[in-house]
PyMOL CGO cylinders between C-alpha atoms (Angstrom):
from pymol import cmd
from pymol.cgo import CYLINDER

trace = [
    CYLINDER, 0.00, 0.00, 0.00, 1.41, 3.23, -1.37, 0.3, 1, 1, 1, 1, 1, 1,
    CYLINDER, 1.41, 3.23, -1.37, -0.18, 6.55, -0.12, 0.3, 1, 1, 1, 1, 1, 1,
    CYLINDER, -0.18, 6.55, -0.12, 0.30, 9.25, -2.95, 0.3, 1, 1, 1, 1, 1, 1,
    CYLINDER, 0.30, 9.25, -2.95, 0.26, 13.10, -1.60, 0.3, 1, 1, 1, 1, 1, 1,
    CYLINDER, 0.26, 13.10, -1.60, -0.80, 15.50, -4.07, 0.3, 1, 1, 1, 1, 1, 1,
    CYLINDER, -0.80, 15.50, -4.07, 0.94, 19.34, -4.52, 0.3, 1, 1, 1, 1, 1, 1,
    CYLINDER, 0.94, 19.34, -4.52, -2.71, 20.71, -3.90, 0.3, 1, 1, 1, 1, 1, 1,
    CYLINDER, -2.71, 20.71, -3.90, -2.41, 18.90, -0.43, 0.3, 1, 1, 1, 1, 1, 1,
    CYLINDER, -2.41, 18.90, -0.43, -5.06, 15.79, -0.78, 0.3, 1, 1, 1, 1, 1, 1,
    CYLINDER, -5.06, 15.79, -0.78, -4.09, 12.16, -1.10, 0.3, 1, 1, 1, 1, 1, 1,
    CYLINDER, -4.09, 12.16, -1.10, -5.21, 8.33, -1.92, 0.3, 1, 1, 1, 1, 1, 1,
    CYLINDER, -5.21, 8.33, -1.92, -3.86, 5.31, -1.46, 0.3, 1, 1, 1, 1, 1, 1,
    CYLINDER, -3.86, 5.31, -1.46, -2.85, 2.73, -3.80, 0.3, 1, 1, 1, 1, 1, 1,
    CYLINDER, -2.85, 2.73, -3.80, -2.85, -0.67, -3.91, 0.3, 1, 1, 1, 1, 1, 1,
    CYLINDER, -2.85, -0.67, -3.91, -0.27, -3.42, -5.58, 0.3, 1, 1, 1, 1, 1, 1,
    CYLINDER, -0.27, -3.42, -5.58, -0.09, -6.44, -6.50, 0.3, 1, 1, 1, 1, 1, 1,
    CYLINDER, -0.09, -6.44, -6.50, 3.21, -8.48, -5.96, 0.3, 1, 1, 1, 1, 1, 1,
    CYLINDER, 3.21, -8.48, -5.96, 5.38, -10.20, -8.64, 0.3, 1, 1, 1, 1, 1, 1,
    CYLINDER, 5.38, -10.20, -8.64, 5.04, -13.79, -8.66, 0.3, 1, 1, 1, 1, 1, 1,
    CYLINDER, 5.04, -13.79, -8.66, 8.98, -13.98, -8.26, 0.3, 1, 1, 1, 1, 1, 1,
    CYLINDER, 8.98, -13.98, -8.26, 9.20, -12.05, -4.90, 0.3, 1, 1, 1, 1, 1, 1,
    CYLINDER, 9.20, -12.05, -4.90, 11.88, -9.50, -5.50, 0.3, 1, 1, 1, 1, 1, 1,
    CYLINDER, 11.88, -9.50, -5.50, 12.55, -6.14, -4.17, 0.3, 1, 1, 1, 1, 1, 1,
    CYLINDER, 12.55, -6.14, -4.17, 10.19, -3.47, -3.53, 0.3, 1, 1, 1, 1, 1, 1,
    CYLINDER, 10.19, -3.47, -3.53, 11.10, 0.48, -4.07, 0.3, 1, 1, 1, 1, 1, 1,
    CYLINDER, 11.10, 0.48, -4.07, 9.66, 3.67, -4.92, 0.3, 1, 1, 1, 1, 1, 1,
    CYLINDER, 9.66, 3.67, -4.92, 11.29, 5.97, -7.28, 0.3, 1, 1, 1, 1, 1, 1,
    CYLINDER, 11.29, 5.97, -7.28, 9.62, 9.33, -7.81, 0.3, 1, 1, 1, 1, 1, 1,
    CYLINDER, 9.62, 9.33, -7.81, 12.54, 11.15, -9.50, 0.3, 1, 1, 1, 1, 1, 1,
    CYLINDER, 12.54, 11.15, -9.50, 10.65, 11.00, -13.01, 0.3, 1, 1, 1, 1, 1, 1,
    CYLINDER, 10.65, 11.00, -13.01, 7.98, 13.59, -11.02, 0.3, 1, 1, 1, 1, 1, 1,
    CYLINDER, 7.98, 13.59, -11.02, 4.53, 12.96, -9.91, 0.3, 1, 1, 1, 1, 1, 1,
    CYLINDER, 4.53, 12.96, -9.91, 3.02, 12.32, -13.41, 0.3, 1, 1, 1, 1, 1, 1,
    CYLINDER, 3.02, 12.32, -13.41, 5.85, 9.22, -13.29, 0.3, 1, 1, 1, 1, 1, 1,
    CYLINDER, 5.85, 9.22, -13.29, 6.14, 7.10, -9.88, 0.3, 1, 1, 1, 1, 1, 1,
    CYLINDER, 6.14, 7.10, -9.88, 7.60, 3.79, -10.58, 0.3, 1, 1, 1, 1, 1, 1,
    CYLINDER, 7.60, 3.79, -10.58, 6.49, 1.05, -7.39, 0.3, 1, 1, 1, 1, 1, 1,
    CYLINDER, 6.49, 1.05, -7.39, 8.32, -1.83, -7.43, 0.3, 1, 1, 1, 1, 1, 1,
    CYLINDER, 8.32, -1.83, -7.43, 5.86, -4.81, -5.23, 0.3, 1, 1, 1, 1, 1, 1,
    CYLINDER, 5.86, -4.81, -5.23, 8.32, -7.50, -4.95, 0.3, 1, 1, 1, 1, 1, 1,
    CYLINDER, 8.32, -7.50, -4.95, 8.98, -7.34, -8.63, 0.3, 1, 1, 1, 1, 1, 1,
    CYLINDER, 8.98, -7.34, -8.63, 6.15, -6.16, -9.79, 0.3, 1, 1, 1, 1, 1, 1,
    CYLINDER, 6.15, -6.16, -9.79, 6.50, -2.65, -11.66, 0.3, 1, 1, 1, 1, 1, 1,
    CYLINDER, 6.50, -2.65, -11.66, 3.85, 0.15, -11.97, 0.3, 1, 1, 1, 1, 1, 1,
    CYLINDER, 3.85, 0.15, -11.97, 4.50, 3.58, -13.39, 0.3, 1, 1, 1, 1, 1, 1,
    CYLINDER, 4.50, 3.58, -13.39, 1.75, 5.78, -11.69, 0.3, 1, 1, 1, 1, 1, 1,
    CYLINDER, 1.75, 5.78, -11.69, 0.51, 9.41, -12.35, 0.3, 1, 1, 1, 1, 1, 1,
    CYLINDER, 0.51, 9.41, -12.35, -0.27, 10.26, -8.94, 0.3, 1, 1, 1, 1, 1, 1,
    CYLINDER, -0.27, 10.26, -8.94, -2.57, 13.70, -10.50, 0.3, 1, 1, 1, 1, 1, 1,
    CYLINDER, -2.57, 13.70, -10.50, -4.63, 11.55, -12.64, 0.3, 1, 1, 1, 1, 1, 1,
    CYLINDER, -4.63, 11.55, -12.64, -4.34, 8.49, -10.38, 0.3, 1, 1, 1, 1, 1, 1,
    CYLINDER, -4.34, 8.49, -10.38, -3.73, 6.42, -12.99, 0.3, 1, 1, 1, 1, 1, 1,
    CYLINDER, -3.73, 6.42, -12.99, -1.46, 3.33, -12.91, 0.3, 1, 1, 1, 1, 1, 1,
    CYLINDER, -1.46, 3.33, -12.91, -0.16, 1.30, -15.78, 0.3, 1, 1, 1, 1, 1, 1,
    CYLINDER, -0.16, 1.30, -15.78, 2.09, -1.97, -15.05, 0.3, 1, 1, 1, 1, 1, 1,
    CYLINDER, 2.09, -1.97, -15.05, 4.98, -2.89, -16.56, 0.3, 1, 1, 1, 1, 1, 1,
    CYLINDER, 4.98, -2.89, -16.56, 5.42, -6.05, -18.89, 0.3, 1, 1, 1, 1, 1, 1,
    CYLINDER, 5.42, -6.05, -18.89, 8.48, -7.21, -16.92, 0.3, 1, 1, 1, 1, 1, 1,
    CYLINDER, 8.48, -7.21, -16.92, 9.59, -8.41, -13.34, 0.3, 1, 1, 1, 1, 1, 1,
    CYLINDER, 9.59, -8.41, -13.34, 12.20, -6.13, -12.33, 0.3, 1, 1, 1, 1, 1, 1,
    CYLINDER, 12.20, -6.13, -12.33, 15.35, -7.15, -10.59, 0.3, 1, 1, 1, 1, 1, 1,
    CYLINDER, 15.35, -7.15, -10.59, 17.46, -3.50, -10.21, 0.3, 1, 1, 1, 1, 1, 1,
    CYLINDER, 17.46, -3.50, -10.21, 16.57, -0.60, -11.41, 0.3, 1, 1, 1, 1, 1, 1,
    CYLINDER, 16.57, -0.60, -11.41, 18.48, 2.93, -11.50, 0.3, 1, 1, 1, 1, 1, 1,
    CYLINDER, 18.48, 2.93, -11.50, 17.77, 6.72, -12.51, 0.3, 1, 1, 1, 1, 1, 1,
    CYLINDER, 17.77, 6.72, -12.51, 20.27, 7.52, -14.43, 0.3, 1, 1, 1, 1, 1, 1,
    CYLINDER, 20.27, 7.52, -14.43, 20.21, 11.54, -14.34, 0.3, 1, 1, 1, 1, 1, 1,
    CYLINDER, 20.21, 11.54, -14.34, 22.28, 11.87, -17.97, 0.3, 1, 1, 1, 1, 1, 1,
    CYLINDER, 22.28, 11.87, -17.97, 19.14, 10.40, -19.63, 0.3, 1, 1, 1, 1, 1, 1,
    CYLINDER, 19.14, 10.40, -19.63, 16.68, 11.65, -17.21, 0.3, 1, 1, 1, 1, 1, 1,
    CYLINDER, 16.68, 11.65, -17.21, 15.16, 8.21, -17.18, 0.3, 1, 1, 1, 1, 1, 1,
    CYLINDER, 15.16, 8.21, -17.18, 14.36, 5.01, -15.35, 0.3, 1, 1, 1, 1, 1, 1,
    CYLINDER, 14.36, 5.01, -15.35, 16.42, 2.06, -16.28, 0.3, 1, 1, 1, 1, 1, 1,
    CYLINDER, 16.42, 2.06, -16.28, 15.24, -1.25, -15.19, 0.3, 1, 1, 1, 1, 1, 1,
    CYLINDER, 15.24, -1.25, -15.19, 16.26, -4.99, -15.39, 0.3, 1, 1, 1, 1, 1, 1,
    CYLINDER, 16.26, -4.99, -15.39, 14.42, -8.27, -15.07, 0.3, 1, 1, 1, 1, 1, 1,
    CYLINDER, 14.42, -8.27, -15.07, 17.56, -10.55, -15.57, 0.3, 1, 1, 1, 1, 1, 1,
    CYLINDER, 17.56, -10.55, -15.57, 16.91, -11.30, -19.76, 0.3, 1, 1, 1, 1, 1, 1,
    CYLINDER, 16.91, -11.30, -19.76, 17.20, -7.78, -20.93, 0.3, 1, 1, 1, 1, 1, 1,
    CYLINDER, 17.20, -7.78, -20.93, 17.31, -3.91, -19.86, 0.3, 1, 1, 1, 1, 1, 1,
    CYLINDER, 17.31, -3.91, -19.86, 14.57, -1.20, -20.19, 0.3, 1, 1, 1, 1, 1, 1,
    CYLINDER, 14.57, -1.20, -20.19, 15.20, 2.77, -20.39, 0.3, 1, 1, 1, 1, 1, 1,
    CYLINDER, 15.20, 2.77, -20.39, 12.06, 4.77, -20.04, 0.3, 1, 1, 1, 1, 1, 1,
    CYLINDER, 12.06, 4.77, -20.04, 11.21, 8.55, -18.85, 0.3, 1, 1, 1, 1, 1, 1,
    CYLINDER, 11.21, 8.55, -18.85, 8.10, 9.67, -18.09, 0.3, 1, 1, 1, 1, 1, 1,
    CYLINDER, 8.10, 9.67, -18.09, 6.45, 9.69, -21.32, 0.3, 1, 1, 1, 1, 1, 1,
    CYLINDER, 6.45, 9.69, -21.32, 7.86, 6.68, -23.48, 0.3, 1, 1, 1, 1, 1, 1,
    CYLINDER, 7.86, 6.68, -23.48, 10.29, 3.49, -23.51, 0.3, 1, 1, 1, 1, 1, 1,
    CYLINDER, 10.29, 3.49, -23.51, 13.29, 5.14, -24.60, 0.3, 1, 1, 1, 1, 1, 1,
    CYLINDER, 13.29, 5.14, -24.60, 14.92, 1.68, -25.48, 0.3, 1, 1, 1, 1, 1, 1,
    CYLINDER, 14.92, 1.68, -25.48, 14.85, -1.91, -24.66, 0.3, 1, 1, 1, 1, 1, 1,
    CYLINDER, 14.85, -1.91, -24.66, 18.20, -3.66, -25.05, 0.3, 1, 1, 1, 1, 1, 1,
    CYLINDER, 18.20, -3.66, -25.05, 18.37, -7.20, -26.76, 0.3, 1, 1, 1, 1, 1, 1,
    CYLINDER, 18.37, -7.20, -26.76, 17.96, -10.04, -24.59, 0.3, 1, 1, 1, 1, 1, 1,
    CYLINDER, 17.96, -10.04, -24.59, 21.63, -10.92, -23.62, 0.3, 1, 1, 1, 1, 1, 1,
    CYLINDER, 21.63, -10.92, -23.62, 20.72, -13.94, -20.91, 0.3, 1, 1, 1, 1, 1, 1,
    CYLINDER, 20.72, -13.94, -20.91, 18.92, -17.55, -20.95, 0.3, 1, 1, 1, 1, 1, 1,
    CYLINDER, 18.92, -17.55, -20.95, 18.32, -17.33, -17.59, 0.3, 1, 1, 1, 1, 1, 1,
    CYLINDER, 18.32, -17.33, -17.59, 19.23, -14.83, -14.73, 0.3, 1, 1, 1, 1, 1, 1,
    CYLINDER, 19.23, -14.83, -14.73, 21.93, -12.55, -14.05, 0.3, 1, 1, 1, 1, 1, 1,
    CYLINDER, 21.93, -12.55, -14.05, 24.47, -11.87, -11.16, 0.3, 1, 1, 1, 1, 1, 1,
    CYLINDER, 24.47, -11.87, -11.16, 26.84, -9.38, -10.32, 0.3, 1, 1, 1, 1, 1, 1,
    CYLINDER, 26.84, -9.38, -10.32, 25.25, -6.37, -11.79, 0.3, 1, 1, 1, 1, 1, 1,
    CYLINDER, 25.25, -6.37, -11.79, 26.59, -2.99, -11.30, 0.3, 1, 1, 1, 1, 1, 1,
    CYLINDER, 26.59, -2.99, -11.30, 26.06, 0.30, -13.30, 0.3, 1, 1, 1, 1, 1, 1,
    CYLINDER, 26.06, 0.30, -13.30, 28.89, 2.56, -13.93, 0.3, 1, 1, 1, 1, 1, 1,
    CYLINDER, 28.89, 2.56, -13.93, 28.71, 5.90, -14.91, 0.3, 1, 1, 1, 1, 1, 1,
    CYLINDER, 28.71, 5.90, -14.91, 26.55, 4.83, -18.60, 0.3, 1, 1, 1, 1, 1, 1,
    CYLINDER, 26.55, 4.83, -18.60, 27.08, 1.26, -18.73, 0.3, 1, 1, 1, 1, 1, 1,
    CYLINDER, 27.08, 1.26, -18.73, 25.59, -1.48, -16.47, 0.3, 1, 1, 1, 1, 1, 1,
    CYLINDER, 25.59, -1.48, -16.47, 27.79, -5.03, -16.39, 0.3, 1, 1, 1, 1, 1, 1,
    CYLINDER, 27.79, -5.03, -16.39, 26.78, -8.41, -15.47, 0.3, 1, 1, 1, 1, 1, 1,
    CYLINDER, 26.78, -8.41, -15.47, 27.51, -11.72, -15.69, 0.3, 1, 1, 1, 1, 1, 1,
    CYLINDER, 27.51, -11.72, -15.69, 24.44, -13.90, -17.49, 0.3, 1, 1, 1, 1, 1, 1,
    CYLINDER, 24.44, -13.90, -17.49, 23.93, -17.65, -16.65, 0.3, 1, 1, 1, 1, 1, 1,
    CYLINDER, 23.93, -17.65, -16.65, 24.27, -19.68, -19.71, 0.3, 1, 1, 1, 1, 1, 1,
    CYLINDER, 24.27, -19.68, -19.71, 22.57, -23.54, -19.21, 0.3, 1, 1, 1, 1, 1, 1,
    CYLINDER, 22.57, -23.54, -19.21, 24.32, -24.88, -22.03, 0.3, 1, 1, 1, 1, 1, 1,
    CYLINDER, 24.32, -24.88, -22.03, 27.69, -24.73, -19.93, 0.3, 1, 1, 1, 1, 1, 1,
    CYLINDER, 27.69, -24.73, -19.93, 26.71, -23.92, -16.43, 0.3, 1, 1, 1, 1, 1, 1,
    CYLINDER, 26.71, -23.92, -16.43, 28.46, -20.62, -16.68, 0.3, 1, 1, 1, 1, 1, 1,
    CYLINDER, 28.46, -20.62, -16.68, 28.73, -17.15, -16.30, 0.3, 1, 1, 1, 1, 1, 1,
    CYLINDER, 28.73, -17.15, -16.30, 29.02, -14.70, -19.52, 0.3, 1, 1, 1, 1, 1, 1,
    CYLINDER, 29.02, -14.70, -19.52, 29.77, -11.12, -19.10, 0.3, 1, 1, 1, 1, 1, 1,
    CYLINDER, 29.77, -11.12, -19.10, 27.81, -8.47, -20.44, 0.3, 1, 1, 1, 1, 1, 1,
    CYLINDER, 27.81, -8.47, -20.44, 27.83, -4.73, -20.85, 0.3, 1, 1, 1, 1, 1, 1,
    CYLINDER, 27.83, -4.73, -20.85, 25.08, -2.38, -21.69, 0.3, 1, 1, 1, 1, 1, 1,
    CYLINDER, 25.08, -2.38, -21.69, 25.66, 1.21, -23.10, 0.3, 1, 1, 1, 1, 1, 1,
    CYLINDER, 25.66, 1.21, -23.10, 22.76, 2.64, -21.11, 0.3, 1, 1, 1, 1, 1, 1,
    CYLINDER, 22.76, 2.64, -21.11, 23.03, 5.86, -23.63, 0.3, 1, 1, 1, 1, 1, 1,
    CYLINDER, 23.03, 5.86, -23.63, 21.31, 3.16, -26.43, 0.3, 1, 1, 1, 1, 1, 1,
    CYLINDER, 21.31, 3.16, -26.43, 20.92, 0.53, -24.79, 0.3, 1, 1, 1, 1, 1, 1,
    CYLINDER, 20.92, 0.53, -24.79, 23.82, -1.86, -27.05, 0.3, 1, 1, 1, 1, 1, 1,
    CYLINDER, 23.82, -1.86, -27.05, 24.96, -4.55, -25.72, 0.3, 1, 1, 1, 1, 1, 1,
    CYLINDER, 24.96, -4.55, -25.72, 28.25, -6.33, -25.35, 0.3, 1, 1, 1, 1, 1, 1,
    CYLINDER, 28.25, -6.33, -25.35, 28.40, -10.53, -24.44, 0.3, 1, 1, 1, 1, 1, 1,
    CYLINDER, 28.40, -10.53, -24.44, 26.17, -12.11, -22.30, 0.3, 1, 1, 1, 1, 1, 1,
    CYLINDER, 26.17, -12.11, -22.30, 24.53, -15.72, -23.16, 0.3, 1, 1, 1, 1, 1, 1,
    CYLINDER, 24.53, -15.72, -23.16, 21.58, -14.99, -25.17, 0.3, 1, 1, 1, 1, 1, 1,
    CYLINDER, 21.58, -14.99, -25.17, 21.96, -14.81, -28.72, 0.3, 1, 1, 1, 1, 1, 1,
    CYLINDER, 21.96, -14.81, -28.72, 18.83, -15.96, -30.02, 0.3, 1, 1, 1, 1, 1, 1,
    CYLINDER, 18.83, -15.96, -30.02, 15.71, -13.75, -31.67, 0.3, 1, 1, 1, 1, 1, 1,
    CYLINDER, 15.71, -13.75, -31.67, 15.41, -10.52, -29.98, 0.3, 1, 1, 1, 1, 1, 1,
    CYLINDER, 15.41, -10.52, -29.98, 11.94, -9.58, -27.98, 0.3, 1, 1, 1, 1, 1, 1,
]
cmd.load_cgo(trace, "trace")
């Protein structure tokens, strides 16, 4: 349960499901009111807390960053990473893992990782160029999403 306080001084409360994987749980408001991402143990919803309207993301996320250069969200559910700002999905990089991630880390415009690969049991690297969202190794190199 969220409670949203408007600039004109009233408020309502929102409600969220989970994500059926049980990750983290955040709020990130630095998009602005019109833009609230809630993370409910995975689960993502951008919200426009003046309109109250809520619209929930297509992914489970697993870390998520603002990164101020783009003046966006960027967000990861372990396949493949999301940029968006308030209005629009600014890019979706290619999936780059079969299954999962580990080690992940953003550094000044690039987040690395290491992406679990079945087919040997182990652990790619991977870099993302979170000014277009290219990326660099990982295990996936199948059809794109």
């Amino acid at each position: 349960m969220v409670e949203f306080k408007l600039d004109h001084g009233g408020s309502w409360i929102g409600n969220f499901a989970n994500g059926l994987a049980g990750g983290r749980s955040a709020i990130h408001s630095d998009l602005g009111a019109r833009a609230i991402l809630v993370v409910a143990s995975g689960a993502g919803y951008i919200v426009d807390a003046t309109e109250r309207r809520v619209r929930e993301l297509p992914i489970e996320i697993q870390h998520m960053w603002f990164v101020t250069e783009l003046q966006a969200l960027v967000v990861t559910n372990g396949l493949w990473i999301e940029a968006f700002n308030a209005d629009e999905l600014i890019w979706r990089s290619r999936r780059f893992s079969w299954d999962g991630v580990r080690h992940v880390a953003r550094s000044n415009m690039a987040v690395t990782g290491e992406a679990f690969d079945p087919l040997s049991s182990d652990w790619i690297p991977f870099q993302v160029d979170l000014t277009s969202g290219e990326v660099k190794g990982g295990s996936y190199s199948g059809p794109s999403m």
